[in-house]
C-alpha positions as CSV (number, residue, x, y, z in Angstrom):
1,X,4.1,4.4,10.3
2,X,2.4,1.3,10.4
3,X,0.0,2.1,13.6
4,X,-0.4,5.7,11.6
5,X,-1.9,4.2,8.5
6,X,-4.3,1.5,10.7
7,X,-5.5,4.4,13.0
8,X,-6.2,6.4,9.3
9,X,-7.8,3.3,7.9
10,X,-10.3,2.6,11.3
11,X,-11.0,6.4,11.0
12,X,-12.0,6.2,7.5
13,X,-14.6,3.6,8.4
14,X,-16.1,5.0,11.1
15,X,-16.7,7.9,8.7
16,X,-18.1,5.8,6.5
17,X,-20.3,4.5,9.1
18,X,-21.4,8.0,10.4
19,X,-21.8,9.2,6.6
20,X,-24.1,6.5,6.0
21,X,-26.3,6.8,8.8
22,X,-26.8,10.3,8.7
23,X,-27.3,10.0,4.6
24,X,-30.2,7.1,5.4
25,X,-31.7,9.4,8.1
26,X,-31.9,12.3,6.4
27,X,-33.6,10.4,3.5
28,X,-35.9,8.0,5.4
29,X,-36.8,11.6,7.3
30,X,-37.5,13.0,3.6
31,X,-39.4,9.8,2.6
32,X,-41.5,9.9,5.6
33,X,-42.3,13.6,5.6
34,X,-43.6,13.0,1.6
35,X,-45.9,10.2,2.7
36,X,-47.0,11.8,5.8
37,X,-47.9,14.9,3.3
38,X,-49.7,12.1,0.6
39,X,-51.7,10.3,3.6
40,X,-50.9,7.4,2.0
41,X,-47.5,5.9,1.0
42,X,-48.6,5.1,-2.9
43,X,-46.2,2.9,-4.9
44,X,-44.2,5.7,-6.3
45,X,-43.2,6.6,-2.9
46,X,-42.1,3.4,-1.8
47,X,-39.9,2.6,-4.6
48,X,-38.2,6.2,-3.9
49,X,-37.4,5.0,-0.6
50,X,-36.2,1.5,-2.3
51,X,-34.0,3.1,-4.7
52,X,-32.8,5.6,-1.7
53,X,-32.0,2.6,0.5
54,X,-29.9,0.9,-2.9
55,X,-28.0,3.9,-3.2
56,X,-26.9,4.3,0.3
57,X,-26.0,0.8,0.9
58,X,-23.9,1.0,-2.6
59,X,-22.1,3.9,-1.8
60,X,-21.4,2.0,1.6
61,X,-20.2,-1.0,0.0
62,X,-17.8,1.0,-2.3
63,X,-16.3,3.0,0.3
64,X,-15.7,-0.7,2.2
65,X,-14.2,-1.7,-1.0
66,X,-11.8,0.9,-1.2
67,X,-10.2,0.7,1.9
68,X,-10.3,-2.9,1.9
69,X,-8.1,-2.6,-1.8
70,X,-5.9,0.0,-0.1
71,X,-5.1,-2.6,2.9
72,X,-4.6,-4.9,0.6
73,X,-1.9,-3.0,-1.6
74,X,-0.2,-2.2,1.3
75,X,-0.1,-5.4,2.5
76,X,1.3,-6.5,-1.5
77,X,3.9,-4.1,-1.0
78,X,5.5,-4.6,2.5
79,X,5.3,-8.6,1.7
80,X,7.2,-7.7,-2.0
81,X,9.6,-5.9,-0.1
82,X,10.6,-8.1,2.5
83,X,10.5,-10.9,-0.2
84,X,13.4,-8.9,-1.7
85,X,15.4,-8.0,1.3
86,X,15.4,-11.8,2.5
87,X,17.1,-13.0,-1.0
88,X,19.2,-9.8,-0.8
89,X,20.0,-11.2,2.7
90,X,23.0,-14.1,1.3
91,X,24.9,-11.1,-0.2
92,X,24.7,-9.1,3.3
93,X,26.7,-12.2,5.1
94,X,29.3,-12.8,2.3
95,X,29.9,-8.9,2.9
96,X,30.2,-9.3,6.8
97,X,32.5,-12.7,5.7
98,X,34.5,-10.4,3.6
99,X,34.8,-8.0,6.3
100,X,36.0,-10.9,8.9
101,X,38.3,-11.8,6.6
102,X,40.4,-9.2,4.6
103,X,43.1,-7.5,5.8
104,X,43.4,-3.9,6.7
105,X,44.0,-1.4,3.6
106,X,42.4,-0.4,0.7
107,X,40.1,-3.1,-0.3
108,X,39.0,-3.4,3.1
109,X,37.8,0.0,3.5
110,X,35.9,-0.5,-0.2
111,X,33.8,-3.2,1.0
112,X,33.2,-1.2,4.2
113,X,32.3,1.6,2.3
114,X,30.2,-0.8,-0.4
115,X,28.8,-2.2,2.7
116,X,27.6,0.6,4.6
117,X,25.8,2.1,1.7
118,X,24.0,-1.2,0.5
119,X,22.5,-1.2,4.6
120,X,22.3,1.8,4.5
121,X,19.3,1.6,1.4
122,X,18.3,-2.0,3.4
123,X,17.8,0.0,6.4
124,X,15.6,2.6,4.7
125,X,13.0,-0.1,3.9
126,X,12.3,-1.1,7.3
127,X,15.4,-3.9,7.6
128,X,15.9,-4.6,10.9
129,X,19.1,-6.6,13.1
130,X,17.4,-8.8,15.5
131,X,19.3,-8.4,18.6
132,X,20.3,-11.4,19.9
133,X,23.8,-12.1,22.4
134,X,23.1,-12.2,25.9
135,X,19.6,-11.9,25.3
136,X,17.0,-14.2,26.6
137,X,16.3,-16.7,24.1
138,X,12.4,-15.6,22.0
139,X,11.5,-18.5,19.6
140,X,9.6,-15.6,17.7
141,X,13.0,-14.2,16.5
142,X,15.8,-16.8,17.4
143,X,16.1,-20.6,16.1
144,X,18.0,-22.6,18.5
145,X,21.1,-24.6,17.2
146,X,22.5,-25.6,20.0
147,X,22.7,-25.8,23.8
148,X,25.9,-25.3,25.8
149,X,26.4,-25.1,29.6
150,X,27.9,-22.0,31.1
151,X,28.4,-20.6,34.5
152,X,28.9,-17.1,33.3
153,X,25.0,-16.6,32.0
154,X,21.5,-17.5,33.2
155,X,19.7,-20.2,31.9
156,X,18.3,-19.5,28.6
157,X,20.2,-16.5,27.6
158,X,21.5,-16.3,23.8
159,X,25.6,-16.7,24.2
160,X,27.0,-16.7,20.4
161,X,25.3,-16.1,17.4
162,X,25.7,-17.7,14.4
163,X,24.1,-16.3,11.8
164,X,22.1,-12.4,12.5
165,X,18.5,-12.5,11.9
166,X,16.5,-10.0,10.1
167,X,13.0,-8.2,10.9
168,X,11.3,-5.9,8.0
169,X,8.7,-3.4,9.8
170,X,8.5,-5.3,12.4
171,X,8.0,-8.8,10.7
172,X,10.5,-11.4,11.5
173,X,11.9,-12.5,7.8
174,X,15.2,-14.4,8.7
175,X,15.7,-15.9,12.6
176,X,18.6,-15.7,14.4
177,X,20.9,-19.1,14.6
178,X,21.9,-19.0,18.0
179,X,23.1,-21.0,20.6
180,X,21.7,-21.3,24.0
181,X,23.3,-21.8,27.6
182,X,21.9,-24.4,29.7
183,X,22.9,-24.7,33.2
């Protein structure tokens, strides 16, 4: 979705630009047949052009501004919502906790059920589970508690995690406390 709305948004531009150069030729083409027909460009003529060439390069710079406010809402809006997601985040854990921790029955399958749906609505927004055991350690997505040594994984490679980390459209909002083996 992302990639869809930058690929629209350097397509509107180079619309722009093509708009803009055809709308100056065409009038500069205009302009020059006039004076061409006068003999001589009188002052009339070259303020025509003047205003011609104001005109253009204001339509241009409103166009610019438009798309540059568009990115810039987006942006407000995918930054607001991850904001929300990572303070939403602390209620997400005590729900795993409560998860870990009850017994099986009723309330068990309530906050299963209470649990599911409230990912469920996380996961619509773009919220992410950074996948993390037996991975190679990234320091873009993981955040390195500890080291332990192990002869059951390569060097490097994620063996417990901690605490989950998050990503929101592909921006990392919450790391992954993991801890590393070392040989």
């Amino acid at each position: 979705m992302a990639k869809a709305k930058k690929h629209d948004e350097s397509k509107l531009n180079e619309d722009v630009e093509e708009i803009t150069k055809e709308k100056t030729e065409e009038i500069n083409e205009e302009v020059n047949e006039f004076v061409a027909e006068e003999g001589t460009e009188d002052p009339a003529a070259a303020e025509i052009k003047n205003l011609n060439d104001r005109l253009l390069r204001l339509q241009a710079d409103f166009l610019n501004y438009k798309s540059r406010s568009e990115k810039e809402k987006s942006a407000s809006y995918g930054n607001a919502t991850a904001d929300l997601i990572l303070d939403l985040l602390p209620v997400v854990d005590n729900l795993e906790r409560a998860l870990a921790a009850a017994e099986e029955g009723p309330f068990k399958e309530g906050v299963q059920m209470v649990y599911n749906q409230f990912m469920g609505i996380l996961n619509k927004k773009g919220l992410q589970e950074v996948e993390a055991l037996h991975k190679p350690f990234d320091h873009n997505v993981h955040y390195g508690v500890a080291f332990e040594e192990s002869e059951d994984h390569d060097d490097g490679t994620i063996i417990d995690v901690l605490q989950k980390g998050y990503t929101v459209n592909d921006k990392c909002i919450r790391p992954s406390m993991v801890r590393i083996c070392r040989k």
